[in-house]
C-alpha positions, -999 to 999 in steps of 0.1 A, spaced: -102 109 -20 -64 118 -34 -33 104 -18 -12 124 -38 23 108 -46 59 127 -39 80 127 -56 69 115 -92 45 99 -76 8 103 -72 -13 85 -45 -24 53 -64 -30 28 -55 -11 -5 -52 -11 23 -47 -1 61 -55 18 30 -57 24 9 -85 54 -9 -81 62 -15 -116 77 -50 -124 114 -53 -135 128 -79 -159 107 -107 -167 86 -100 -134 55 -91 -147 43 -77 -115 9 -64 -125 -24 -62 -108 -49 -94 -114 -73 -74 -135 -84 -84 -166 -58 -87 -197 -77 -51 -211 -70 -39 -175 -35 -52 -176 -27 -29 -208 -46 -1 -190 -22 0 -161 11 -11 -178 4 21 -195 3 38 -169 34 26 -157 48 34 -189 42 67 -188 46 70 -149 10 77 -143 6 64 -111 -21 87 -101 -47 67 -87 -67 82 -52 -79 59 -24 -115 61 -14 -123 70 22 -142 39 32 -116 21 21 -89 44 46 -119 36 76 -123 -1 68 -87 -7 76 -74 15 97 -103 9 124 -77 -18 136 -51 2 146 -70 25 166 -51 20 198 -17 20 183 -21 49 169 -26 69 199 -3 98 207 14 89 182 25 117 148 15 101 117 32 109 81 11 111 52 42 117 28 25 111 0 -4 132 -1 -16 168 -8 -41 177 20 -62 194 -1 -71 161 -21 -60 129 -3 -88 113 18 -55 100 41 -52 135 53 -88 141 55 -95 104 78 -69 118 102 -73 153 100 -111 143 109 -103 117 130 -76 138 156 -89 138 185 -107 110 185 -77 91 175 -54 112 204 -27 115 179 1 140 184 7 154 155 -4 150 117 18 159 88 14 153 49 34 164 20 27 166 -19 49 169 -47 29 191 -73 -3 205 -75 -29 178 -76 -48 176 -113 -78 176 -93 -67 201 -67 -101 219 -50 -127 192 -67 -128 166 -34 -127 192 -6 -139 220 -18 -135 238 16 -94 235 17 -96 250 -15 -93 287 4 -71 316 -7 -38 319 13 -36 286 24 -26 264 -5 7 276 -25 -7 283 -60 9 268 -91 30 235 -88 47 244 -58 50 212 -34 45 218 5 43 202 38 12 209 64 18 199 97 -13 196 119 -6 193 158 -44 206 168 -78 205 158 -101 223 176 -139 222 180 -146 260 175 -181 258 164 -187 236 200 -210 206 186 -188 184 202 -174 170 171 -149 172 143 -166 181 107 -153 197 70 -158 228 87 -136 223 118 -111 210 94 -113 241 72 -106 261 104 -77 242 118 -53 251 89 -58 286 97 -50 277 133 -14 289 152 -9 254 158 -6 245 128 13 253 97 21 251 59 51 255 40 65 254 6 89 226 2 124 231 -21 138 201 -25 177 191 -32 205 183 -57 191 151 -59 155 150 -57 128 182 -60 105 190 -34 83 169 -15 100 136 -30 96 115 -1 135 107 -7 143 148 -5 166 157 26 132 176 36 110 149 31 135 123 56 134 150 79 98 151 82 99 110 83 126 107 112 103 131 131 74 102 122 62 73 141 38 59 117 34 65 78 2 59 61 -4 66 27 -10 50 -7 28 54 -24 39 53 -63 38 20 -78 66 30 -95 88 30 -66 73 8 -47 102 -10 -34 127 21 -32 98 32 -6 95 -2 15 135 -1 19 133 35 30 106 28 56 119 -4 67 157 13 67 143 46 90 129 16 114 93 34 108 59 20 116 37 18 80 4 11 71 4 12 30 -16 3 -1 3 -16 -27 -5 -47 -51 -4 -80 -43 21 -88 -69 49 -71 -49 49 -98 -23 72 -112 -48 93 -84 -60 132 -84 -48 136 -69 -16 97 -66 -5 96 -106 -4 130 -105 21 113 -81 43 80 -103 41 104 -136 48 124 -120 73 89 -109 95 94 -69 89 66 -66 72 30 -84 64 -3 -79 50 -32 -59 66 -69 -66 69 -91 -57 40 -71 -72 15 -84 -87 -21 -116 -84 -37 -123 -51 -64 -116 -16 -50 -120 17 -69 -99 43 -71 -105 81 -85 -83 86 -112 -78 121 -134 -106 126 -162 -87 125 -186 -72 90 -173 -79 63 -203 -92 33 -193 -98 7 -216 -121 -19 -199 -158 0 -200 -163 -26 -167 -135 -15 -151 -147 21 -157 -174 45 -139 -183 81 -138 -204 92 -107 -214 129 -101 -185 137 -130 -159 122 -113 -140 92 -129 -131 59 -111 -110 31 -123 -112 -6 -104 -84 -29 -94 -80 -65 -83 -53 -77 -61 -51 -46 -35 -39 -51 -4 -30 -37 26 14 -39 36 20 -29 72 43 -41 99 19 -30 128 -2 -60 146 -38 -70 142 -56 -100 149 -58 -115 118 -23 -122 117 -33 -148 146 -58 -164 128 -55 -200 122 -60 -212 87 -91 -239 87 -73 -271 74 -87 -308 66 -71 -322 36 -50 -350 39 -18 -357 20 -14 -380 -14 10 -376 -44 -17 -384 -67 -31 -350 -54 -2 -333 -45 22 -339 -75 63 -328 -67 78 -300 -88 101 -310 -112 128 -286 -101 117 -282 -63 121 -307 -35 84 -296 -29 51 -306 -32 26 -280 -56 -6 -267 -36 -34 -252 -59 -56 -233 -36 -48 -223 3 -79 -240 13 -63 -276 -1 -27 -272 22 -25 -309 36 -25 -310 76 -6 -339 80 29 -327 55 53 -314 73 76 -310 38 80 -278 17 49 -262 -2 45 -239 -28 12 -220 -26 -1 -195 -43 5 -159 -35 -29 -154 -16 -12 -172 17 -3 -142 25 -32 -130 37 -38 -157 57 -6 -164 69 3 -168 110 39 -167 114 33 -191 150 23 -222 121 42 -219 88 73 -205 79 77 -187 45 112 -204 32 109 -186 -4 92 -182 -37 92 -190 -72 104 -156 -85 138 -138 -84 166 -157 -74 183 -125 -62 159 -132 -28 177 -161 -20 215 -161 -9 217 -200 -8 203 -199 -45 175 -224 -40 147 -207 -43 137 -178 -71 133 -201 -102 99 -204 -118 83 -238 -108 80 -263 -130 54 -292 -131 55 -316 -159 76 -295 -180 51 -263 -175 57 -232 -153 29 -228 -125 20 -191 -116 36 -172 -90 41 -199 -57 53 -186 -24 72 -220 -6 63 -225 31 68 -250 57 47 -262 83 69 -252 118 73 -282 143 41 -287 167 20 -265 147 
């Protein structure tokens, strides 16, 4: 569907998101080298409109089913007439108990009316680029099946519980920027925000979150784990990965969206999708995967495990090869993450930014035999794990 981006933002993926790299951080997606070109374009020009898919949205959130109870969820990134966010929960009220739903969007989507075609009615959606807030605190079964469909959803916004608004914005941001005075509001009013926010600001958006102590559930790409800021939250256990993390997921993106890579590329019933590597799932509610044990056999030896020339640490290729009988300091690759149970290993840094680190150890690349590895996070196994 369309998470729509405030803001300058668009839903995209790593979302509406695309944190864009700083410096010599090259924080890009794992696609191939004509898909890298593809999205540093993008980020370029600040096209960060990419749309989340709904299975996607249902995949995930399925494990948060009982935290999200009674609870008002902000989709602050999102026009309800496109974003499959707003449609999951808009769908999924009742059967989800939440208390109250609310979305906002910055301008008119380009694709406005084409993925729900019933929104799309007269009087209900602002027309032109103005930006606006819904706010959903009922939706009722009026046609009595027992059940929540498009058309029950179509009905609700004309419903006295529930309203629509344009939004105006500030000196310092326009309207629906999820930094606008209107757009905080809306968020202190929030207990959980779900959406798929700008990669170009990804990290402004993480601190705002994390600073308004607010439950998240958010796309991004797995390269931030290692931008400044988003790492110290990751470090300092605000904030981890989700559940359906990794592997190829595909994103609707405008038509007239240029994408490169022709396998990267697909057109279904007219509509244009683009693919991504390295997506994942940032959140700092529970889930049980965060318990999981990593499965562990290998045995320490230098011959395998060679030291880092500037690191009082060992190098460890894959996640699978992490010794269980070396207690030292590791550096692994970025995918521990998604494996990682804060009960066994402790994350003590990483091999990018040395702005992360106050004690100015850790941030420098990683260096064996003269060459620099790829990105490494450093861990440590904790005492009686």
């Amino acid at each position: 569907m369309a998470d729509r981006p405030t803001g300058r933002q668009a839903d995209r993926p790593t979302g509406r998101q695309a944190d864009r790299p700083t410096g010599r951080q090259a924080d890009r997606p794992t696609v191939s080298s004509a898909g890298n070109r593809t999205l540093s374009k993008a980020k370029k020009d600040k096209n960060d409109e990419f749309y989340t898919q709904l299975v996607d949205i249902e995949n995930e959130l399925r494990h948060y089913r009982d935290q999200l109870r009674g609870k008002t969820i902000f989709c602050n990134c999102d026009d309800p007439f496109e974003s499959n966010f707003f449609r999951y929960f808009a769908l999924n009220f009742n059967t989800l108990g939440l208390k109250k739903l609310i979305a906002t969007c910055h301008v008119k989507s380009s694709i406005a009316g084409a993925q729900l075609p019933l929104f799309d009615m007269e009087g209900l959606k602002p027309e032109g680029k103005l930006p606006y807030a819904i706010e959903i605190n009922a939706v009722p079964d009026h046609d009595g099946d027992g059940a929540t469909d498009l058309a029950d959803v179509e009905y609700l916004l004309r419903h006295d519980a529930n309203s629509s608004r344009p939004l105006e914005g500030d000196a310092d941001y326009s309207g629906g920027d999820f930094r606008s005075r209107e757009c905080v509001a809306l968020l202190e009013e929030a207990d959980i925000v779900v959406t798929n926010p700008p990669f170009s600001l990804f990290r402004e958006y993480v601190a705002q979150l994390v600073d308004y102590g607010k439950q998240f559930l958010i796309i991004g790409n797995q390269n931030a784990i290692t931008y400044k800021g988003v790492f110290t939250f990751i470090k300092n256990n605000k904030m981890w990965l989700g559940i359906d993390n990794g592997g190829t997921k595909w994103f609707r993106v405008p038509n007239d969206y240029d994408i490169q890579t022709e396998s990267r590329k697909k057109i279904k019933d007219g509509v244009k999708y683009f693919s991504m590597g390295s997506v994942v799932w940032f959140t700092n509610m529970d889930n049980p995967k965060r318990h999981d044990s990593i499965p562990l056999f290998k045995k320490y030896s230098s011959a395998e495990y060679p030291a880092y020339d500037n690191y009082d640490a060992i190098d460890v290729a894959r996640v699978a090869d992490i010794p269980i009988d070396y207690d030292g300091v590791m550096g692994v690759p970025i995918t521990f993450l998604d494996k990682y149970n804060p009960e066994h290993f402790e994350l003590v840094g990483s091999n990018r930014d040395v702005g992360q680190d106050p004690s100015g150890v850790y941030g420098r690349g990683s260096m064996l035999h003269g060459k620099e590895t790829f990105k490494r996070l450093f861990i440590r196994r904790k005492t009686g794990a």
